[in-house]
Each structure stands twice: as C-alpha cells, then as structure tokens.
TIFIGU-429357 format. One record per residue (C-alpha): x, y, z. Coordinates in steps of 0.2 Angstrom, whole numbers, padded with zeros to 4 digits, always signed. Example, Ala and Ser with C-alpha at 12.3 -4.5 7.8 and 13.67 -1.06 7.14 Angstrom:
# TIFIGU-429357
+0062-0022+0039 +0068-0005+0036 
This chain:
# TIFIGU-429357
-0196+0140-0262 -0188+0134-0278 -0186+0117-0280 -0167+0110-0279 -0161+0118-0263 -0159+0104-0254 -0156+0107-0236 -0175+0117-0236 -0183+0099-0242 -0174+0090-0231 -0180+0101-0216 -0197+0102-0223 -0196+0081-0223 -0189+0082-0205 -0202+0092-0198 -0216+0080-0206 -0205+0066-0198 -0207+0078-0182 -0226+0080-0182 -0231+0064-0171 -0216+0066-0161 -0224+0081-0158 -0240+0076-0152 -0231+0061-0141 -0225+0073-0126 -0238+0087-0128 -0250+0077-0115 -0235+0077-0101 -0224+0091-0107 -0235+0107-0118 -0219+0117-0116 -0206+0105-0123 -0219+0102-0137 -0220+0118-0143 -0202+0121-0142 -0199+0107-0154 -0213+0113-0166 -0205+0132-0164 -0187+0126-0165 -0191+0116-0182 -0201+0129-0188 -0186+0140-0187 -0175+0130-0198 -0186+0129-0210 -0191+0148-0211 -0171+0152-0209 -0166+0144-0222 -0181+0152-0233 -0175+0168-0224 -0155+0166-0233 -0162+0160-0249 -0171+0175-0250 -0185+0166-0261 -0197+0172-0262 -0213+0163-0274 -0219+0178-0284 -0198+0182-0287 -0194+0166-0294 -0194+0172-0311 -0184+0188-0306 -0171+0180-0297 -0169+0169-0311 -0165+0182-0324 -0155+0191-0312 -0146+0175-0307 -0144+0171-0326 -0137+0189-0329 -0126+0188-0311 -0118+0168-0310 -0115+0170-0292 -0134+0169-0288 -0149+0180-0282 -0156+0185-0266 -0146+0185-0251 -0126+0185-0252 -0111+0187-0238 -0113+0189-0219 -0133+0190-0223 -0135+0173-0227 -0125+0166-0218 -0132+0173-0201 -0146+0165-0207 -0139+0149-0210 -0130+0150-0194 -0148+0153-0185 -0156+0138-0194 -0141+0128-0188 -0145+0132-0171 -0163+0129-0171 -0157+0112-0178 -0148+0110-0163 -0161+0113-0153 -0171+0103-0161 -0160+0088-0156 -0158+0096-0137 -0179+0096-0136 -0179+0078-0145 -0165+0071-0132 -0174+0079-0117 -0190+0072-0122 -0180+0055-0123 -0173+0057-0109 -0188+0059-0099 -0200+0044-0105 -0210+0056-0119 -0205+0049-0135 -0197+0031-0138 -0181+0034-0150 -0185+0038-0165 -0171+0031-0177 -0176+0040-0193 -0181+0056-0188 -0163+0056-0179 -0156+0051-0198 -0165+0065-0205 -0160+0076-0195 -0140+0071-0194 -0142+0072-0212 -0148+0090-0213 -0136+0094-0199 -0120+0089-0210 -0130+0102-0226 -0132+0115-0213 -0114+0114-0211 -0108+0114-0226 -0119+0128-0229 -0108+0140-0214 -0092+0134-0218 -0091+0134-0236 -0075+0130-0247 -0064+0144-0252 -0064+0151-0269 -0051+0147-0281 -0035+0157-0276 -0027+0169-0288 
C-alpha cells in the first residue's frame, strides 16, 4: 500500500492497538476473538481492496494517475462498496469490542476506542464524499 492514504494506516495502527485485546478474551470467549481479529482484518484488506494498490503497481498507477488527475485503481460504485464493507467491519469491530466489555473479557480500553472513532469518522467521509463543483 502507498504511503499517504490515511484511513489504511490508521486501521493498520488500530489493529496493532487490537492485538492484546485479542489475546485478553481468547481464554473465555475463542469465538468473540476471532471475530474481532476477522472483523479488523477486513477493514484493513477493504480498504486495500477500494484502493486498488497493488505493491508491484505502484509505479503504473502513478503514471496513469499522473496522465488521468482523478486517480488510478478503483473508481465509482466499486470503491465505494468497498469502503462501505470496511465500514461495517469497523462497526463490528466496536460491536465485538463492546460485547467483550460487556462481559468481563477486556477492561475499557480508551485509546484503542480513540483509534478507532477516529478511523470511523475517515471511513465516513470516504462513503459520503462532497459533491463536485456544480456547472
């Protein structure tokens, strides 16, 4: 993944911040724990997915994102589904998190809760971007 899209880091950071939250409910709850690895696991990859980056590409996409200003890889209703399902998985994500709260697993765990409002809010701006300029 290129460097500079900013909402792939951020879930990359989040699912390091994940990792011993991860480990926590895994001796009670295998299941919930292996959702929240599978749901955080699926942003990440979602987002790669509506990129469309690809490391070998990265010189390809650059000339042909040079030649076409509007960007490379994926483009429309494509990458935006795949924003949409890295959204949801970031959802779940705080669903499997809360759950696990909710029944003892994990203690509250404030700045992997930060992290993960704050990729939330990219997420959301990424599925509901701001109109183009009119005519």
């Amino acid at each position: 993944m290129e460097k500079g899209f900013h909402a792939y880091e951020a879930a990359l950071r989040l699912m390091v911040g994940l990792r011993p939250l991860h480990d926590a409910p895994r001796v009670h709850d295998r299941d919930l724990a292996d959702q929240l690895r599978r749901a955080g696991s699926s942003v990440v990859l979602n987002l790669a997915g509506g990129s469309g980056s690809k490391s070998a590409a990265i010189g390809r996409r650059l000339r042909w994102s040079l030649r076409y200003p509007e960007g490379a890889g994926r483009r429309g209703r494509d990458r935006m589904q795949f924003y949409r399902v890295a959204q949801g998985s970031a959802r779940e994500v705080r669903a499997a998190l809360d759950v696990a709260k909710a029944w003892g697993e994990i203690a509250p765990a404030l700045e992997v809760e930060a992290m993960l409002d704050r990729l939330l809010g990219m997420l959301w701006r990424l599925t509901h971007p701001r109109p183009g300029p009119g005519p």
